[in-house]
C-alpha positions as CSV (number, residue, x, y, z in Angstrom):
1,X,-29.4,30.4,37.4
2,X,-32.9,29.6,38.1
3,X,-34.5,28.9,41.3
4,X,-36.1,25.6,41.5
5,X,-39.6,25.6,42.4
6,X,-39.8,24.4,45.4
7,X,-37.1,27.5,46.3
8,X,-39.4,30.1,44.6
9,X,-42.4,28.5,46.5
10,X,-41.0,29.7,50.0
11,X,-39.4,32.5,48.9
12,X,-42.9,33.5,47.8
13,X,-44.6,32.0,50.9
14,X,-42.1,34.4,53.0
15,X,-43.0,37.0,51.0
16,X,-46.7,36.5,51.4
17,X,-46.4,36.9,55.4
18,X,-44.1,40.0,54.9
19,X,-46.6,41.9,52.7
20,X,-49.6,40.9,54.8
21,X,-47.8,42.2,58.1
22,X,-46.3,45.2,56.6
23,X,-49.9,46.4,55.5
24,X,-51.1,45.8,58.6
25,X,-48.6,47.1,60.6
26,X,-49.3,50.3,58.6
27,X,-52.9,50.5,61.0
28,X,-51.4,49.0,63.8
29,X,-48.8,51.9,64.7
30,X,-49.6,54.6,66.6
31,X,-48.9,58.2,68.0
32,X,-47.6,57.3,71.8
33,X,-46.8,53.8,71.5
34,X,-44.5,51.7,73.3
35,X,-41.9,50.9,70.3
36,X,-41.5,47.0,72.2
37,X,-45.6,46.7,71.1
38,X,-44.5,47.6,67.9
39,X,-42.2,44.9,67.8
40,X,-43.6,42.2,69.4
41,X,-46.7,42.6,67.5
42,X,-44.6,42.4,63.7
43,X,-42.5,39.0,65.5
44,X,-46.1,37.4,66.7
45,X,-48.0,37.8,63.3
46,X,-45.1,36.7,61.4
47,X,-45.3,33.4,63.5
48,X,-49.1,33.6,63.4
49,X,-49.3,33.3,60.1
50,X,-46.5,30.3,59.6
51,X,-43.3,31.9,59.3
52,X,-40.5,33.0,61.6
53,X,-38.7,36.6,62.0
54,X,-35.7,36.6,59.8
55,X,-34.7,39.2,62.5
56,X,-35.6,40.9,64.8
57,X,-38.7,43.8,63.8
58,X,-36.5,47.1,63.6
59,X,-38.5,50.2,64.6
60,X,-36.3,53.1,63.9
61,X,-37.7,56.9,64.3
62,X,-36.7,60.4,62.7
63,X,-32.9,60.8,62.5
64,X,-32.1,56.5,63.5
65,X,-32.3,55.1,60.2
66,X,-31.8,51.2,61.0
67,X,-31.4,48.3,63.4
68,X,-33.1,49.7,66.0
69,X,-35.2,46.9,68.1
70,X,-36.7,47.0,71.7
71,X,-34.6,45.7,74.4
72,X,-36.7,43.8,77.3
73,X,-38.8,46.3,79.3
74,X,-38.1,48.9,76.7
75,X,-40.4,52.3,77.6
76,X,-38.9,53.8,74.7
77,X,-42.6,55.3,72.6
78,X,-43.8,56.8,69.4
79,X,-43.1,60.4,69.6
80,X,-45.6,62.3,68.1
81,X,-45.1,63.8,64.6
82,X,-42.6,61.3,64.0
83,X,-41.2,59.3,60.9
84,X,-41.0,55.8,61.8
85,X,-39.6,53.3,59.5
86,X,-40.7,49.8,60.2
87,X,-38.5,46.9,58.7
88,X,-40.1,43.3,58.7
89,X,-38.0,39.7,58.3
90,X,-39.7,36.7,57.2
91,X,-38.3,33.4,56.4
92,X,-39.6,30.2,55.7
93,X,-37.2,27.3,55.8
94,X,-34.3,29.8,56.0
95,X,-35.6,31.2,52.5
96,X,-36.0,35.2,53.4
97,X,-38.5,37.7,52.6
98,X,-37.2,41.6,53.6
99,X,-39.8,44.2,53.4
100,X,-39.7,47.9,55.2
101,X,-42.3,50.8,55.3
102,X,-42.4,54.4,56.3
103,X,-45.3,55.6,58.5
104,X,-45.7,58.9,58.8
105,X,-47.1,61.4,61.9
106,X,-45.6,64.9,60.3
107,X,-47.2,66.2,57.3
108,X,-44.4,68.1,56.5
109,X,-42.2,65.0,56.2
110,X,-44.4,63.3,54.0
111,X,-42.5,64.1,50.9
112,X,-39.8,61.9,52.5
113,X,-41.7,59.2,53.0
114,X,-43.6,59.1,49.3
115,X,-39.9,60.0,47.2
116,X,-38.5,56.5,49.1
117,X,-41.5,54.7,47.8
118,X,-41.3,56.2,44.8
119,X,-37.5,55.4,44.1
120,X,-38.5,51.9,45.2
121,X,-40.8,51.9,42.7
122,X,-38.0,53.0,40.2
123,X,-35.8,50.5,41.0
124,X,-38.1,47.4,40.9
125,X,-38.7,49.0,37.1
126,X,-35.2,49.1,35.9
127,X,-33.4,46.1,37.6
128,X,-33.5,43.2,35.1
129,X,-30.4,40.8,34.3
130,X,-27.5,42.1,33.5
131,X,-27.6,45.8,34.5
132,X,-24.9,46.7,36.7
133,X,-24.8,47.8,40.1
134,X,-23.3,50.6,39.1
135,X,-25.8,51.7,36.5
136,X,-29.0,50.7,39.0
137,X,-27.3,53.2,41.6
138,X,-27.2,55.9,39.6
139,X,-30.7,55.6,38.6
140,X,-32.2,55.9,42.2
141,X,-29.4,58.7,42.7
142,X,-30.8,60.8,40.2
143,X,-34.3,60.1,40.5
144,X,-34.0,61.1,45.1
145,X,-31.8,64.3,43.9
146,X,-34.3,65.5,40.6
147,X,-37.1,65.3,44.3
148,X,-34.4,67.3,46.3
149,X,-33.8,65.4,48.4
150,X,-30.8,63.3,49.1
151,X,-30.2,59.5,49.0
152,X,-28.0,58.0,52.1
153,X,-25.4,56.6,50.3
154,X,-23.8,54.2,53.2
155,X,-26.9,52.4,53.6
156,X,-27.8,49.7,50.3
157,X,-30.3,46.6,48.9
158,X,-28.7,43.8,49.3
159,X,-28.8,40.1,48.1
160,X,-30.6,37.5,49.7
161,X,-29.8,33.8,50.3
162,X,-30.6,31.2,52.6
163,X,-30.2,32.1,56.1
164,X,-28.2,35.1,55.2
165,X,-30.1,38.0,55.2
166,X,-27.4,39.9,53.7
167,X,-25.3,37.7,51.0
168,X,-22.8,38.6,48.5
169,X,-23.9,41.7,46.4
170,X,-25.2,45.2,47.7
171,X,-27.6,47.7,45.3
172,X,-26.4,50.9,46.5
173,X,-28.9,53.4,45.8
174,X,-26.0,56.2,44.9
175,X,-23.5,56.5,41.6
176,X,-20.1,54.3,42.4
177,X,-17.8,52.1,40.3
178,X,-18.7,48.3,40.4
179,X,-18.0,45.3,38.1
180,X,-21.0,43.7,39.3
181,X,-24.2,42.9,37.1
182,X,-27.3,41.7,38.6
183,X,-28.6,37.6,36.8
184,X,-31.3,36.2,36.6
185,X,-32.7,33.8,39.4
186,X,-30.5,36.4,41.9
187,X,-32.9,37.6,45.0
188,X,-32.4,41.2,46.3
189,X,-34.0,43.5,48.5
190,X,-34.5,47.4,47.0
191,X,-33.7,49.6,49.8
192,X,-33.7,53.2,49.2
193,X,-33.1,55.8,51.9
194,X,-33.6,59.4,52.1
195,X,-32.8,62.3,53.8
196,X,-33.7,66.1,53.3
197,X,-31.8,68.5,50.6
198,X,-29.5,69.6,54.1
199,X,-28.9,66.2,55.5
200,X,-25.4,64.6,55.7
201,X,-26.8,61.8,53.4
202,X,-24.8,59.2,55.2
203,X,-25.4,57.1,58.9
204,X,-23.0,56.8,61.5
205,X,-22.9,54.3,63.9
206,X,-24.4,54.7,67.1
207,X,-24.3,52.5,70.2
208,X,-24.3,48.5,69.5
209,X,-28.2,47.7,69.7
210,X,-29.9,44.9,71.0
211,X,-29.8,42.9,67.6
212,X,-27.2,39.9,67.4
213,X,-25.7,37.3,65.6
214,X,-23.9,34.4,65.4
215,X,-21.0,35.2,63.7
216,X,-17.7,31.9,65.1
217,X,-18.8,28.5,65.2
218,X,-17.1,27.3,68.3
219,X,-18.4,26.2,71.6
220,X,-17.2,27.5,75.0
221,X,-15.9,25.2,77.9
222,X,-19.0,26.8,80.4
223,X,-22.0,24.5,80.7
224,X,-24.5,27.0,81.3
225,X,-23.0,29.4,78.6
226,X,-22.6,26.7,76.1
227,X,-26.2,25.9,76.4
228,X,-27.3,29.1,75.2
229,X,-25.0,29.2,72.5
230,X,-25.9,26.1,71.4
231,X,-29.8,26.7,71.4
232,X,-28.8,30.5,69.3
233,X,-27.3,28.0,66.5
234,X,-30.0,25.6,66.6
235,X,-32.8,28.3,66.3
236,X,-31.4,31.2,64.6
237,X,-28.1,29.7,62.2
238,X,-26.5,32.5,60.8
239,X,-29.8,34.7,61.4
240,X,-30.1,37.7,63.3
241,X,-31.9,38.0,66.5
242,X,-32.9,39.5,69.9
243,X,-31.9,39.3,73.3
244,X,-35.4,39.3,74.4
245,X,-36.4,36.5,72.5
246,X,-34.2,34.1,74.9
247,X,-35.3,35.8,77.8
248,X,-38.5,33.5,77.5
249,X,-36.3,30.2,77.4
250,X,-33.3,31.0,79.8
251,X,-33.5,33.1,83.1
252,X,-32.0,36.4,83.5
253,X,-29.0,35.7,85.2
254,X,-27.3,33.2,82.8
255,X,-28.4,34.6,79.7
256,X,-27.1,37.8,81.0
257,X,-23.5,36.0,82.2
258,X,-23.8,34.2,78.6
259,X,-24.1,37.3,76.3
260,X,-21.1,39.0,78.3
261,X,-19.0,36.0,77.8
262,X,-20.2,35.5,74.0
263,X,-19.4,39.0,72.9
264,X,-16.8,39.2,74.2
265,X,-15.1,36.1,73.1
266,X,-16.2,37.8,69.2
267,X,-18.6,34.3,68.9
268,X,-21.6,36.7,68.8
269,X,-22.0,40.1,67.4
270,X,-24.1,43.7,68.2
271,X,-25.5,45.2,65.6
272,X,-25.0,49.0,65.9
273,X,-27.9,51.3,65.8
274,X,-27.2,54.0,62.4
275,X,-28.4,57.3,62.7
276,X,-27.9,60.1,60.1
277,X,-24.9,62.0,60.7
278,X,-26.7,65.6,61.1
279,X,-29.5,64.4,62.7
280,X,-31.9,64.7,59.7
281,X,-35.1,62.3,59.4
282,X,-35.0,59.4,57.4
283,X,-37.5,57.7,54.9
284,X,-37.1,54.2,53.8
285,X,-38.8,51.7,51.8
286,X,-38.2,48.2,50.8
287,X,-39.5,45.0,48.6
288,X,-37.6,41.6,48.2
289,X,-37.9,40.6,44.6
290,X,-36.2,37.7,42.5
291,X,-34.7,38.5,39.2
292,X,-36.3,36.6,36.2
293,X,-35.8,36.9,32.5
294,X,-37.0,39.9,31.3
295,X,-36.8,42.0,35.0
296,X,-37.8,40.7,37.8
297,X,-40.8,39.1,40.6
298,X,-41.8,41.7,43.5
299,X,-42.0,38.7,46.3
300,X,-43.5,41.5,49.2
């Protein structure tokens, strides 16, 4: 399979905006900073420069590897001497570009943050049509242990298609038995993440997070209710998003009578935050690339 051109021309598009924001964000984030600037900051460029968050900016510190994003009025800040992963969504015409970096405010965590880089860099070398999932695990398995450190082996890349951010195959980055082999014109985000030589190497999940999605297509006899559901399908499809980004279209009270009523009819989905299951800090680092004949296209 090959993408058709005008496919690969958002796809790279999206990719463009992810890259620019991600290396800007890398100057933008700060010791003592509200995490919802953060946030809001990565959401507003992305639309800036002519694409919309694929989801909502994640801004997960230290031991929280993943899906963390501001609620509204969130005082949560940057703690100093932190790790602080920042993951950036961009999609244009539903065609997604996933990109994450690691900023870090502890030199003695640094190691983390360069080894995830580095096994990014690994896997973007060996994945080419063909290899199996299997075989690309493996690879970033041995290449985080021969560091010392330890990959997190419940968290993995994943395939990309339109308006699903996450879409038939994973690329775990540990060893495991799988039938599936990567082809060409497949997009994937590389996603390795790392924890120290005495971590757990695996998340659990925390509390549900303020990330959502659309996961029944059904309306709901309420007016007011129905409403907001029927703007989330409209605006996001099958994408995910934040609460706070309807806070500036609906007031308080019926968005907050709407998400009790959606969650809990199963129509809409929480995210739940991971954190590493011993409490050990987390590196991460991500490109979206699209497999071609002889390897593959770095898109971020």
């Amino acid at each position: 399979m090959i993408l058709e051109k005008n496919v690969l021309k958002k796809y790279r598009e999206a990719g463009k905006i992810a890259r620019k924001v991600r290396e800007n964000v890398r100057k933008f984030v700060k010791e003592g900073m509200a995490i919802i600037e953060v946030c809001e900051w990565v959401e507003d460029e992305i639309r800036r420069l002519g694409g919309q968050p694929a989801f909502p900016c994640n801004v997960s510190i230290n031991h929280v590897a993943a899906h963390y994003t501001s609620p509204t009025n969130d005082k949560s800040i940057i703690s100093d001497r932190s790790l602080v992963k920042v993951d950036i969504g961009v999609h244009v015409d539903g065609y997604i570009a996933d990109t994450a970096v690691t900023i870090c405010f502890d030199p003695e965590l640094v190691f983390l943050e360069e080894t995830a880089r580095q096994a990014l860099m690994k896997g973007i070398e060996i994945i080419r049509p063909g290899l199996s999932t299997s075989e690309f695990g493996s690879a970033i398995q041995r290449f985080i242990e021969s560091r010392g450190l330890k990959p997190i082996s419940n968290l993995t890349g994943h395939q990309i298609d339109r308006y699903l951010v996450h879409a038939g195959k994973s690329l775990p980055n540990v060893a495991h038995f799988s039938l599936s082999r990567i082809k060409e014109g497949e997009v994937f985000a590389i996603e390795p993440f790392v924890t120290t030589r005495d971590g757990a190497g695996r998340v659990r999940e925390g509390p549900p997070g303020n990330i959502y999605r659309l996961v029944k297509q059904k309306s709901v006899k309420d007016r007011e209710v129905n409403k907001v559901l029927t703007y989330i399908k409209n605006h996001y499809r099958t994408l995910p998003f934040a609460e706070r980004w309807l806070r500036k279209v609906f007031p308080e009270k019926i968005l907050t009578k709407s998400f009790s009523k959606l969650l809990k009819s199963r129509i809409l989905m929480a995210y739940p935050i991971f954190v590493e299951v011993k409490g050990k800090p987390v590196a991460q680092a991500e490109h979206t690339v699209v497999i071609t004949k002889d390897g593959c296209e770095v898109l971020t």
